[in-house]
C-alpha positions as CSV (number, residue, x, y, z in Angstrom):
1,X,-24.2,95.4,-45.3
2,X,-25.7,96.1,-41.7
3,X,-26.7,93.8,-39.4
4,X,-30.5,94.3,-39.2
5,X,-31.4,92.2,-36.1
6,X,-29.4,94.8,-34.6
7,X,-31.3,98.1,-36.5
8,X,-34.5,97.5,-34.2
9,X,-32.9,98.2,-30.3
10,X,-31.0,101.5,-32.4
11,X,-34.0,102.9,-33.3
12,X,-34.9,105.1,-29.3
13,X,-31.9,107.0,-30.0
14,X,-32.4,109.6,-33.1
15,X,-31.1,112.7,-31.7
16,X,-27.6,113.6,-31.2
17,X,-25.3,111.1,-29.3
18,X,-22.5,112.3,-27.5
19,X,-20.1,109.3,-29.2
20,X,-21.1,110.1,-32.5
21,X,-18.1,108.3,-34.2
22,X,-15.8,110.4,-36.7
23,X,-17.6,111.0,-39.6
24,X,-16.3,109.7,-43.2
25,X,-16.2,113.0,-44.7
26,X,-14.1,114.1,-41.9
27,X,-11.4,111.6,-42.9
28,X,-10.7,113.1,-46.2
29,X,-7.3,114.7,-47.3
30,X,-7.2,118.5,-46.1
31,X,-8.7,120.2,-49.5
32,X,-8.3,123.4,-50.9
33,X,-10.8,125.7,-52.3
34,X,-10.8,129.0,-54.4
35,X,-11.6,132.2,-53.0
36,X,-13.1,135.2,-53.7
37,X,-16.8,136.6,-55.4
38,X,-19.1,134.2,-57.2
39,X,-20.5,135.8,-60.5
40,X,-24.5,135.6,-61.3
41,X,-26.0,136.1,-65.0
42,X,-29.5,136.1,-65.6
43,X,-29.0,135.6,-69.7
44,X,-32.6,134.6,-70.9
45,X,-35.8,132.6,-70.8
46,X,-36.8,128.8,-70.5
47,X,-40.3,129.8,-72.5
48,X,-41.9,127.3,-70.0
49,X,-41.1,127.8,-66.5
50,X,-38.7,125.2,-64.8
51,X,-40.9,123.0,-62.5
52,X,-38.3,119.8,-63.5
53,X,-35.0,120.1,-64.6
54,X,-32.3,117.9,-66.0
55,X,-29.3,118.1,-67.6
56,X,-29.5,116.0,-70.7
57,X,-26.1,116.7,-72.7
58,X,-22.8,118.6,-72.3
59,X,-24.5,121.6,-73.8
60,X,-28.8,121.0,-73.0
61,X,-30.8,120.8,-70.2
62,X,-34.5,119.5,-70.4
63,X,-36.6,121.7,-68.8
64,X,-40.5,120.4,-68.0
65,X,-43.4,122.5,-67.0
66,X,-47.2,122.1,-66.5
67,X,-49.7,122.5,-68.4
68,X,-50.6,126.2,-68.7
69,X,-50.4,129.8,-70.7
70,X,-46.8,129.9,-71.2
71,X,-45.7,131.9,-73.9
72,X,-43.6,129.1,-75.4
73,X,-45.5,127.0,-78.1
74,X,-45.3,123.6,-80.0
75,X,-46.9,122.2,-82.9
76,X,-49.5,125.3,-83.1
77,X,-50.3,124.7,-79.2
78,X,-48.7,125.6,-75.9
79,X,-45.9,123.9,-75.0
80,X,-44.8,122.8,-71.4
81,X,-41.5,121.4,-72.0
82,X,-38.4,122.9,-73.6
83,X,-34.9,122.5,-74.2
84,X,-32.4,124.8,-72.9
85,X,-28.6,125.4,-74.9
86,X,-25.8,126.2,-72.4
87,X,-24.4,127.6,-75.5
88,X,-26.3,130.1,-77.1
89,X,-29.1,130.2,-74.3
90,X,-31.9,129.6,-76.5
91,X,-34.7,126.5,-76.2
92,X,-36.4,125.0,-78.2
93,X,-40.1,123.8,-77.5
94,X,-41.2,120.0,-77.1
95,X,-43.5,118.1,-77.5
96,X,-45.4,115.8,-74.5
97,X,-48.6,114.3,-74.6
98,X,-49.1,114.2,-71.3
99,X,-49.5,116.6,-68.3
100,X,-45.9,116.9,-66.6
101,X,-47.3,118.4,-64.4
102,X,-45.8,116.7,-60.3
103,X,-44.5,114.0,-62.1
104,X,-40.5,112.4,-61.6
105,X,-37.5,111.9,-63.5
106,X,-34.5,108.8,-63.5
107,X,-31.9,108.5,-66.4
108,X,-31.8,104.7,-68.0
109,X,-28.6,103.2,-68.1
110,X,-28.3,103.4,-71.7
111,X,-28.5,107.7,-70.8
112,X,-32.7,107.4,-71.7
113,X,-34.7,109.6,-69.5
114,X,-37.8,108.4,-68.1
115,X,-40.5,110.7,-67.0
116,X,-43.3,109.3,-65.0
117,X,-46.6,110.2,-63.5
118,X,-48.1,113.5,-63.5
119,X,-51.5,115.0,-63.3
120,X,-54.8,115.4,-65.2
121,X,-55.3,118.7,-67.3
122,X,-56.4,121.2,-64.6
123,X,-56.8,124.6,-66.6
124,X,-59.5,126.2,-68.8
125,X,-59.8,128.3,-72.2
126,X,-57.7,126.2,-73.8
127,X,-58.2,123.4,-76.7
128,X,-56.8,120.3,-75.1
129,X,-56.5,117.9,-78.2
130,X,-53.2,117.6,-77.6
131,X,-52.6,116.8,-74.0
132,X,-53.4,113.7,-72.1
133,X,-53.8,113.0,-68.6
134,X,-50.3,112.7,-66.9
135,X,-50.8,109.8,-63.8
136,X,-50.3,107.0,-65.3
137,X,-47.8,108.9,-68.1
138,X,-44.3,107.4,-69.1
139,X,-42.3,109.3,-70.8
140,X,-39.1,108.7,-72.6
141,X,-36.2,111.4,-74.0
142,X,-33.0,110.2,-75.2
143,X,-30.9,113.2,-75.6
144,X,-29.4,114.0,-79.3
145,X,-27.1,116.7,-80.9
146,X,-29.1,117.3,-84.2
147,X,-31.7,118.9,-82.1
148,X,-34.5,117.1,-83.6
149,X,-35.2,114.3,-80.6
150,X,-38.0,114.9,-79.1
151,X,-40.5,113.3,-75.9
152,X,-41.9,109.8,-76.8
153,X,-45.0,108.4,-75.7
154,X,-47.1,105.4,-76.3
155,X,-49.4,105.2,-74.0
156,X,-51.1,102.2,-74.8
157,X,-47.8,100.3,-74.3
158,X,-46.2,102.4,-72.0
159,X,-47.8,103.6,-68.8
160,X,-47.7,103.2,-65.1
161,X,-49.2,100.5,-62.8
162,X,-51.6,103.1,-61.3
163,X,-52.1,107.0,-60.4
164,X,-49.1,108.4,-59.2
165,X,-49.1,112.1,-58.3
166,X,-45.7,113.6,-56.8
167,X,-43.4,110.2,-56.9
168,X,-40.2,109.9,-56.3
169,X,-37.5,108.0,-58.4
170,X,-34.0,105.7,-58.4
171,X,-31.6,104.7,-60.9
172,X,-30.5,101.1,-59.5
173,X,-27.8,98.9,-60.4
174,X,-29.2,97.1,-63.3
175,X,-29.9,100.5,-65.1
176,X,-33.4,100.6,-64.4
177,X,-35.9,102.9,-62.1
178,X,-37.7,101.9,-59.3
179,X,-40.6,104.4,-59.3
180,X,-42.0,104.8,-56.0
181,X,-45.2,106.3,-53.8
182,X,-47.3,109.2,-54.5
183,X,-51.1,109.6,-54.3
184,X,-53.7,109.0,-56.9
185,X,-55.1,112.5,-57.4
186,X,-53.5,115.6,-56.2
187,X,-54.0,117.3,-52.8
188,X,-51.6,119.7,-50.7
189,X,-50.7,116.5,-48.6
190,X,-51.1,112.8,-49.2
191,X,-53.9,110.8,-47.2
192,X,-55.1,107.5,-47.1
193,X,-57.9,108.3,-49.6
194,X,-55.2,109.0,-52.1
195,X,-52.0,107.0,-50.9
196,X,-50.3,105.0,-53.3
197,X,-48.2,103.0,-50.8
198,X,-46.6,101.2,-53.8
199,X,-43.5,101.0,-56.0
200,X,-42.7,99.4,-59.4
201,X,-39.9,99.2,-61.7
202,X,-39.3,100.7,-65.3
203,X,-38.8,98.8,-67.6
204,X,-41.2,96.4,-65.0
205,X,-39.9,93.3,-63.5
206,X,-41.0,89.8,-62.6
207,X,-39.7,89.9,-58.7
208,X,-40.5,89.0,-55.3
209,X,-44.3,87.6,-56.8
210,X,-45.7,90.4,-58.4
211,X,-45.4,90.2,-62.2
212,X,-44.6,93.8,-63.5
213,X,-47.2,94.9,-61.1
214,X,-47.0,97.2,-58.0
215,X,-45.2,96.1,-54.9
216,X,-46.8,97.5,-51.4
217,X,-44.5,99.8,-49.5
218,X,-45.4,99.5,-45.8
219,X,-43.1,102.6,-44.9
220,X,-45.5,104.5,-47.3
221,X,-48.7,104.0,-45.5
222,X,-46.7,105.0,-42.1
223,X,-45.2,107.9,-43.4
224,X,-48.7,109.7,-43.9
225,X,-49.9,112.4,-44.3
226,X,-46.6,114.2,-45.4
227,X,-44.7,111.9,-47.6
228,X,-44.7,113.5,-51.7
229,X,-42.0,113.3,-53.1
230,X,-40.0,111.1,-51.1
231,X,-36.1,111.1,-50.8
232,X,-34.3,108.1,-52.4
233,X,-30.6,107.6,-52.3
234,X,-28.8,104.4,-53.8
235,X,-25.8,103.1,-51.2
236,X,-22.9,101.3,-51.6
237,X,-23.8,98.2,-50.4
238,X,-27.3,98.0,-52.6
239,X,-30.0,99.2,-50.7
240,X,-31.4,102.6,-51.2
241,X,-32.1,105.0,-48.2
242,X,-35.3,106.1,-48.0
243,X,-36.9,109.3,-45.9
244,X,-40.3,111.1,-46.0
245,X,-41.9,112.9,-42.9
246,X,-40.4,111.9,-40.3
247,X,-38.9,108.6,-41.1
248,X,-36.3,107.4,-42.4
249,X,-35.7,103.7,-43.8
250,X,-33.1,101.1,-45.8
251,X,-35.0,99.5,-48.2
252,X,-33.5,96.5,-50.2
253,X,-35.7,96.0,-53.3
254,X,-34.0,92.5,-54.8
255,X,-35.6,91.4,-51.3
256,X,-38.9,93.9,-50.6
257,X,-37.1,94.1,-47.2
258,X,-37.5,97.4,-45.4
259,X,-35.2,98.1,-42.0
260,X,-36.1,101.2,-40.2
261,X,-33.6,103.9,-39.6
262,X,-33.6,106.3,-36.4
263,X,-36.5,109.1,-37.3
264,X,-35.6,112.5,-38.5
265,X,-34.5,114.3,-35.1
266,X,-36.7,117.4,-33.2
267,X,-40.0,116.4,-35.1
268,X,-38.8,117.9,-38.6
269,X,-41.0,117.2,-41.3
270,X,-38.7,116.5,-44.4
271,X,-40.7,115.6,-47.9
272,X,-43.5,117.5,-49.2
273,X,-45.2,119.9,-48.6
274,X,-42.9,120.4,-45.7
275,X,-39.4,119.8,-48.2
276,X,-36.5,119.6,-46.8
277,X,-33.3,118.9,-49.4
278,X,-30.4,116.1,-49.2
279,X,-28.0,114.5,-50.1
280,X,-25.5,111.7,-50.3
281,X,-22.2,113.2,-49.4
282,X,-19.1,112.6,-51.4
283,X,-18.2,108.7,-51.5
284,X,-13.9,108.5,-52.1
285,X,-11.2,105.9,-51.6
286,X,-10.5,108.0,-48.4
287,X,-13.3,107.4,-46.4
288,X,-14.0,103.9,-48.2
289,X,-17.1,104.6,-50.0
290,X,-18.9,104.8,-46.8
291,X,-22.2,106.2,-46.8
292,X,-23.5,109.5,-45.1
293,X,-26.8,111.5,-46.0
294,X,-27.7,115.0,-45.4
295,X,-30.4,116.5,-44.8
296,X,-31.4,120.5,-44.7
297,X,-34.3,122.2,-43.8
298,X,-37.6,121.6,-43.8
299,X,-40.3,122.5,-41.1
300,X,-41.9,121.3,-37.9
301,X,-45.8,122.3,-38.1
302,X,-48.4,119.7,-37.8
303,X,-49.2,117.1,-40.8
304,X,-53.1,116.6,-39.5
305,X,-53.8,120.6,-39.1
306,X,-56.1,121.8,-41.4
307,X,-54.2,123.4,-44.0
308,X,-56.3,127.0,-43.9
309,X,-54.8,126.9,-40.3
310,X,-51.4,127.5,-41.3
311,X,-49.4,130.2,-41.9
312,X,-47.3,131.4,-44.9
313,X,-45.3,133.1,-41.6
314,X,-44.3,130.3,-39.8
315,X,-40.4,129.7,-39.6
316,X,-38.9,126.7,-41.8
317,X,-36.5,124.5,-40.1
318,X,-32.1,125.3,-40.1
319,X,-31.7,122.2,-39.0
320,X,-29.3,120.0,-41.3
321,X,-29.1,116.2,-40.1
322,X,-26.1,114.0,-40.9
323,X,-25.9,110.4,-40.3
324,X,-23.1,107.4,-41.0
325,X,-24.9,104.6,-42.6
326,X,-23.1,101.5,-41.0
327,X,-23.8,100.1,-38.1
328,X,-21.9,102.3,-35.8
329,X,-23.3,105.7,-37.5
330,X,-26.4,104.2,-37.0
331,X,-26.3,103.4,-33.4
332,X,-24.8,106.7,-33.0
333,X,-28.1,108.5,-34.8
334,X,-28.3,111.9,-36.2
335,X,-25.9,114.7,-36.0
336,X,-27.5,117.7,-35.8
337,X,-26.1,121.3,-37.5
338,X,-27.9,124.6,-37.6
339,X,-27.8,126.4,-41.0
340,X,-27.2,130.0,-41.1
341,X,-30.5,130.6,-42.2
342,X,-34.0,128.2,-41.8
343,X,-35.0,127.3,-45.2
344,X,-38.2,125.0,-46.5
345,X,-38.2,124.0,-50.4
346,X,-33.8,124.2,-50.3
347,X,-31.9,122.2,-52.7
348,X,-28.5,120.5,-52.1
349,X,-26.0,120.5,-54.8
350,X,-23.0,119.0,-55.1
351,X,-19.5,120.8,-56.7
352,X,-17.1,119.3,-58.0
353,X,-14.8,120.3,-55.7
354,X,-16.5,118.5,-52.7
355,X,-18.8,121.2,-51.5
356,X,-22.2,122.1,-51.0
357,X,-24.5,124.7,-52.7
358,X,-27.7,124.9,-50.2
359,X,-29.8,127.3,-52.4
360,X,-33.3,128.1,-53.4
361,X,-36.6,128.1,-50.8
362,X,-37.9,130.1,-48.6
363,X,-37.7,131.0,-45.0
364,X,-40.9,130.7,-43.8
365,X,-44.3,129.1,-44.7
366,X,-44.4,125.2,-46.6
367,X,-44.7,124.5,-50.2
368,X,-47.6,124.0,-52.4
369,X,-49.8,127.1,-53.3
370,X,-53.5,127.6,-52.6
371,X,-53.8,126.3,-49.2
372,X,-52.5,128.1,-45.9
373,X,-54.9,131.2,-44.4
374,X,-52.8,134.0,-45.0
375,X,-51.2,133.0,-48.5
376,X,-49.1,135.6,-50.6
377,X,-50.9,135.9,-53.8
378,X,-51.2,132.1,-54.1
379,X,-48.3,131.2,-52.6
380,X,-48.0,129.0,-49.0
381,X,-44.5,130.4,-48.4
382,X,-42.9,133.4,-48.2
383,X,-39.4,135.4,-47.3
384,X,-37.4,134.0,-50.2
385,X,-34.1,132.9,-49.5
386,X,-32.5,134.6,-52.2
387,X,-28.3,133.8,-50.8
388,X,-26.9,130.8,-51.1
389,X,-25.1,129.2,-48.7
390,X,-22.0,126.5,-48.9
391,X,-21.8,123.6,-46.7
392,X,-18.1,121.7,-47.0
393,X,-18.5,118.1,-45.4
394,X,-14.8,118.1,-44.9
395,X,-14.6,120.6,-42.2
396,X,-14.5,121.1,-38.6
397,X,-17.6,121.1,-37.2
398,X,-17.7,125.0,-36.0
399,X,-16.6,125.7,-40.0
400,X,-18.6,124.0,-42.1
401,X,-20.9,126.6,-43.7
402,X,-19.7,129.6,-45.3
403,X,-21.5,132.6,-47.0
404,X,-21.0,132.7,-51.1
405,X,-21.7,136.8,-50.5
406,X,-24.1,136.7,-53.3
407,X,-27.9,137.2,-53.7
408,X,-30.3,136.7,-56.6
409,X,-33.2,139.5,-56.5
410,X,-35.7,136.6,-58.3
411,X,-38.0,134.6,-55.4
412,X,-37.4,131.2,-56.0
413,X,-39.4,129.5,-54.0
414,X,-42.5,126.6,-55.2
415,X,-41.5,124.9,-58.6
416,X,-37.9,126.3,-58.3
417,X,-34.9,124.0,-59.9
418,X,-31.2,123.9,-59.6
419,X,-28.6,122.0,-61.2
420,X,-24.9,122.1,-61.6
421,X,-23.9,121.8,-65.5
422,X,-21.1,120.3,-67.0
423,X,-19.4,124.0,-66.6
424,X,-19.2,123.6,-63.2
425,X,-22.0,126.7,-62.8
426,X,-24.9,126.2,-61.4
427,X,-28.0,126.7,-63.3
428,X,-31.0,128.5,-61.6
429,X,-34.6,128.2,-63.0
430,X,-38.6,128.4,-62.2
431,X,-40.7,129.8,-59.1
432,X,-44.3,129.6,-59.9
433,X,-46.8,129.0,-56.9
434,X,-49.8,129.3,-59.1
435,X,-52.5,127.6,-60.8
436,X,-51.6,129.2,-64.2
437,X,-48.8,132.0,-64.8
438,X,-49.5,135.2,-62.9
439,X,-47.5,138.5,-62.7
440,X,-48.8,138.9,-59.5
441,X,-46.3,138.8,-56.2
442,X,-44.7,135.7,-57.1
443,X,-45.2,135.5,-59.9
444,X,-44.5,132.8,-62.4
445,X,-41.2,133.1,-63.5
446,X,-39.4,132.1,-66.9
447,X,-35.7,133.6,-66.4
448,X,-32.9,131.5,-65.7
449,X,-29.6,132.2,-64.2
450,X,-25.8,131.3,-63.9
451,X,-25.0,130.9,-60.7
452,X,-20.5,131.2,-61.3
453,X,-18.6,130.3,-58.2
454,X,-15.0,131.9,-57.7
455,X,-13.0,128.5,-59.1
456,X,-14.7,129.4,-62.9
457,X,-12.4,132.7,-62.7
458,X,-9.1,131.2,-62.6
459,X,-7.2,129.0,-65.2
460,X,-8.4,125.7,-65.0
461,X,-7.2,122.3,-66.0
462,X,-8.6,120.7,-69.6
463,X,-8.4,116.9,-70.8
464,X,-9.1,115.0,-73.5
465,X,-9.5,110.9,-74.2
466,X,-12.3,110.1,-72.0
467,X,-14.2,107.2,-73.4
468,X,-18.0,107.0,-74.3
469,X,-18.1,104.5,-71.9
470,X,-16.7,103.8,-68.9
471,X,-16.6,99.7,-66.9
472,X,-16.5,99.6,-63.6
473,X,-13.0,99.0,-62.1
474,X,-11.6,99.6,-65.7
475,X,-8.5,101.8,-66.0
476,X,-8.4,103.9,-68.8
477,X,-6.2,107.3,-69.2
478,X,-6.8,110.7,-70.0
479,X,-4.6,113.5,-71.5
480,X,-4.4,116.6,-69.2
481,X,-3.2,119.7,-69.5
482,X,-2.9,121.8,-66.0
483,X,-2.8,125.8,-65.2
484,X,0.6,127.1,-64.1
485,X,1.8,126.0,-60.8
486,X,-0.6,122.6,-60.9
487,X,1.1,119.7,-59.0
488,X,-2.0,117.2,-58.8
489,X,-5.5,116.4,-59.4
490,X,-8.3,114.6,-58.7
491,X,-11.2,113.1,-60.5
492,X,-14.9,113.8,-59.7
493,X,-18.0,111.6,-61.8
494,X,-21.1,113.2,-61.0
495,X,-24.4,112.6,-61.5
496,X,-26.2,115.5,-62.1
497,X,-29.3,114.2,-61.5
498,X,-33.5,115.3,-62.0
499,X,-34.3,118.2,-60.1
500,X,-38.3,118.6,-59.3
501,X,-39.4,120.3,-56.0
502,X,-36.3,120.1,-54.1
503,X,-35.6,116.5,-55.0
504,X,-32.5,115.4,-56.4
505,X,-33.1,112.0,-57.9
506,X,-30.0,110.4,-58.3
507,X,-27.5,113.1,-57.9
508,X,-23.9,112.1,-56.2
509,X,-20.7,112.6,-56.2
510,X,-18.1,109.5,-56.6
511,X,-14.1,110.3,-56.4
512,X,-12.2,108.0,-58.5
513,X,-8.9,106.3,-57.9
514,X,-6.1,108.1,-60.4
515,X,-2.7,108.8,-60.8
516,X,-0.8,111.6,-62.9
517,X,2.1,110.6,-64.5
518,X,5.6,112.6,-63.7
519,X,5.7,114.5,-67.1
520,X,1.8,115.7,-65.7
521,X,0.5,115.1,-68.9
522,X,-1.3,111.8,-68.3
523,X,-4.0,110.9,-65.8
524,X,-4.5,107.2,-65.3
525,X,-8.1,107.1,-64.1
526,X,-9.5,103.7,-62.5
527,X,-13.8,103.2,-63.1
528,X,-15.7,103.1,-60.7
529,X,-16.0,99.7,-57.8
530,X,-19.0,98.8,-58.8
531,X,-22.6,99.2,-60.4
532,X,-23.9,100.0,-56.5
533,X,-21.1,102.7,-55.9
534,X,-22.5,104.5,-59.0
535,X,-25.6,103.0,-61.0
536,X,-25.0,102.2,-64.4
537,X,-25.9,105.7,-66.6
538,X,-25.0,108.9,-67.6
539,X,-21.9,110.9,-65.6
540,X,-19.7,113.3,-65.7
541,X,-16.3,113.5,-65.1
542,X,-14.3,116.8,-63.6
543,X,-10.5,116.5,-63.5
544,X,-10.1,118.7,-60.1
545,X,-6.7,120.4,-59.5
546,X,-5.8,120.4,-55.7
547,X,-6.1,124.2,-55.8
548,X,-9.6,123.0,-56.3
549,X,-10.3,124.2,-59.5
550,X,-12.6,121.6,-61.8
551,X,-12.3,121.4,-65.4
552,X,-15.0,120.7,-68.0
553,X,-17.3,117.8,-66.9
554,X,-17.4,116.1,-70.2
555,X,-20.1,113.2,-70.4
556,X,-20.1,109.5,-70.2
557,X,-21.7,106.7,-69.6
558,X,-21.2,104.5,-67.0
559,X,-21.6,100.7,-67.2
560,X,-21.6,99.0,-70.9
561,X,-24.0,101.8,-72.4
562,X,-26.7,99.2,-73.2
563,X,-30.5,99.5,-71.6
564,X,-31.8,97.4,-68.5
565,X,-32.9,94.2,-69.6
566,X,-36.6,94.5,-71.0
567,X,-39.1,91.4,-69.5
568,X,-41.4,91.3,-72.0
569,X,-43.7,88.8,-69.8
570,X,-44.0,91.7,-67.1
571,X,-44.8,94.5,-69.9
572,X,-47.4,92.2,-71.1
573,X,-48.9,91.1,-67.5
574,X,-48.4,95.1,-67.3
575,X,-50.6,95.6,-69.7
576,X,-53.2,93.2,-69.2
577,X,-53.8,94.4,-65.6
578,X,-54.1,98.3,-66.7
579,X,-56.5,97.3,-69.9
580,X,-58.8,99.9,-69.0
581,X,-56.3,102.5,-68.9
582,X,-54.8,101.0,-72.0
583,X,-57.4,101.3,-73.8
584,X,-58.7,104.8,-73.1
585,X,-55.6,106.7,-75.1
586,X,-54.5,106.7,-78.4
587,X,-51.3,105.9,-79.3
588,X,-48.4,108.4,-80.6
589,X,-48.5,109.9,-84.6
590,X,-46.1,110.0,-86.7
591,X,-43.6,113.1,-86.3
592,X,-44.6,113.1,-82.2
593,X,-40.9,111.0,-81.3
594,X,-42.4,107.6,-82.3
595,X,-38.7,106.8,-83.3
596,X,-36.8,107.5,-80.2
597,X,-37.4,104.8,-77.8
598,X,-36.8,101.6,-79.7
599,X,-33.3,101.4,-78.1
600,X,-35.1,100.6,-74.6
601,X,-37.9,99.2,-75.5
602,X,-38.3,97.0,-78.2
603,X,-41.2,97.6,-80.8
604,X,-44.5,95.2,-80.1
């Protein structure tokens, strides 16, 4: 834990020091890594185009949309939400009640996804008896393999403390979601007309004086007018980093205690609409679990301008920032890197073999659609950035990024997602800067793609024997078998994560402690340290040979498998102070997933 009566004098300092001390990453083993061409697919359609994304199951994804024409339907109505099958590359349709639209996404620890906020029903020419407004929407999906679970919602039971239109979200060490900022109607930036400078919990929680209610954020009231969608990032040590604009904070929610970081350096804007990505890089034994964020992209035009004013032309940022989150990688500030190509809207994903895929946005303009003076169709962006790039953490400075020599011809651009799978491919999906779909110039797009890089060509290890569940520091041992020529391996949990907008909520990368025996047959795996290192919830775990070649990430859970504990006193002092919400929608029908959420939240 840092000392924070020493945060305050650190904070003058945010650029580039000279003494910046030897970053964690930098202290790993020497790693190998496979050569040679990535392979792309592009195998079907997500019959609702990928605003959120989220890997739910070794062989689904959960794919949400908003509410609009999509040819996909449900129930003898449109559908906005689907389920993708890595397997056969088919979905099947499901069934919200409420708008998806700008809303979040966190896993439970009992593997339960929770969906929140969202947005009012916008479009016409459409019967809407089946759709509710989204802002005050919970949501809950706990993935199956009969293919008949489906979205539940009670919202008369179930619902947020108030509005919240592009929020972020955090799976802590308890196994439940803090759900945090937003505004309470939509807007191409947040204001303090609409500022919800507020967090809560899910399931709520009796804390700090407020009763299940919302908590004030002071950092979200400073942070205007360019903090949607938020970056959140649970550390080691309990707190959860926290940057929007151009701030950056630690925020320690068993104490509402919020210690300012050094800002984001040369006036890069870095949450929405100016969205930059980032991430936690790998935490192993080597480097002691020590914490360093990332951050990519972005843009530096004003926040107060008047949004006709800007331009769709205007260069993103290349800057990437890395800092060291102790008290010496703080004093020392941000280290600055310069990406081979400027990117706004990029996301950050982590492979199994320690690197990271910067892919997706576009080169110029901000997100959002609608808004700037010289938009492209709708669109506030434009020049696609259709290569990804790879970023290894590991590397010499001078040698970090590298080019994957591959390019998409599909824009993806605002209400684009990405996600590794359990594969190890990378699954592409979305673009749609528009009110409703369009085959215009960006148009709103439904294919998907496999992104394959070179280490899915080449014979790769398999195991067997991993547990359901996984304790932390509890040693348990897996039967491997390893390609010709394999001398060792190591073992990767991952947390895929929610992907909406650029945001990764909750994706990271932990190394665990193993050791293979002589014969190579058996791998002796140790769980992770503890419920801070990796949050109680879903994972999965990649044996990696040290040609750096992953296997299968099979799924597990991480932590006992149970739910966070459920206060009923908050839920009820919830409920009491959101009556007239509460009262306003009916409640779910039978056949609409009124069975699936019972396991987290116990019947009234």
């Amino acid at each position: 834990m840092l000392q924070r009566s020493l945060i305050p004098a650190l904070l003058s300092g945010s650029v580039l020091a000279a003494n910046i001390p030897r970053s964690p990453a930098a202290s790993l083993d020497a790693r190998a890594f496979v050569s040679g061409n990535w392979g792309l697919t592009q195998p079907g359609t997500t019959g609702v185009s990928a605003m959120q994304l989220a890997v739910t199951s070794e062989s689904t994804a959960i794919i949400l949309d908003k509410v609009e024409h999509n040819p996909l339907t449900v129930n003898g109505h449109i559908a906005w939400a689907s389920e993708l099958n890595f397997n056969t590359n088919q979905v099947r349709p499901l069934n919200p009640l409420s708008n998806t639209w700008c809303a979040t996404g966190s896993f439970l620890g009992n593997g339960t996804l929770v969906s929140s906020g969202g947005n009012p029903i916008v479009i016409t020419g459409w019967s809407y008896s089946k759709c509710q407004n989204g802002l005050q929407a919970i949501r809950l999906f706990t993935p199956c393999t009969d293919g008949r679970c489906d979205i539940f919602e009670d919202p008369a039971r179930l619902h947020l403390t108030s509005n919240r239109w592009y929020p972020s979200s955090v799976r802590i060490d308890d196994g439940s979601v803090i759900i945090y900022g937003g505004s309470t109607f939509g807007g191409f930036e947040n204001g303090a007309s609409g500022n919800n400078p507020s967090y809560e919990f899910f399931p709520p929680k009796n804390i700090n004086g407020f009763n299940g209610v919302e908590i004030p954020s002071p950092f979200l009231s400073d942070t205007l007018n360019a903090n949607h969608f938020p970056i959140l990032i649970m550390l080691p040590d309990g707190d959860i980093f926290v940057a929007a604009n151009q701030k950056a904070m630690l925020f320690n929610w068993r104490t509402n205690t919020e210690t300012r970081l050094p800002g984001i350096p040369n006036g890069v804007r870095v949450s929405s609409p100016y969205s930059a990505g980032a991430v936690l890089l790998p935490l192993t034994p080597e480097n002691n679990y020590t914490p360093e964020v990332m951050i990519c992209g972005g843009s530096t035009v004003s926040d107060t301008a008047n949004p006709s004013s800007l331009s769709s032309q205007t260069p993103a940022s290349a800057q990437c920032s890395r800092m060291v989150l102790t008290q010496a990688g703080i004093a020392a500030g941000w280290s600055v890197e310069t990406m081979p190509q400027a990117r706004v809207m990029p996301e950050l994903i982590l492979l199994p073999d320690g690197r990271i895929l910067i892919i997706n946005g576009a080169q110029t303009g901000v997100a959002g659609y609608g808004n700037v003076g010289d938009q492209v169709g709708s669109s506030n962006a434009d020049n696609p950035a259709f290569s990804p790039v790879l970023y290894d953490p590991s590397a010499a400075r001078e040698s970090r990024f590298s080019a994957t020599g591959l390019s998409s011809t599909i824009p993806r651009i605002y209400h684009s997602t990405a996600s590794l799978t359990p594969n190890g491919s990378i699954l592409v999906a979305g673009s749609n800067p528009n009110d409703d779909v369009q085959t215009r110039k960006y148009a709103t797009e439904y294919r998907f793609e496999y992104f394959s890089p070179p280490y899915l060509f080449q014979p790769r290890p398999t195991y067997t024997g991993l547990p359901a569940t996984v304790g932390y520091n509890a040693v348990f041992s897996l039967s491997v078998s390893l390609p010709a020529g394999g001398t060792n391996v190591s073992v990767a949990l991952i947390d895929l994560g929610f992907a909406t907008h650029g945001v990764h909520m909750d994706h990271r990368f932990l190394k665990l402690k193993s050791t293979l025996s002589a014969d190579k047959k058996t791998l002796s795996v140790t769980g992770p340290p503890s419920a801070t290192h990796y949050p109680p919830g879903p994972a999965y775990l990649y044996v990696v040979t040290d040609a750096g070649v992953p296997s299968f990430g099979h799924k597990t859970l991480i932590g006992t498998g149970a739910g966070p504990t459920v206060d009923e006193a908050a839920m009820t002092n919830n409920a009491q102070n959101n009556s007239a919400f509460a009262s306003s929608v009916p409640s779910p029908t039978a056949g609409e997933g009124a069975n699936v959420a019972t396991a987290v939240i116990p019947a009234p």
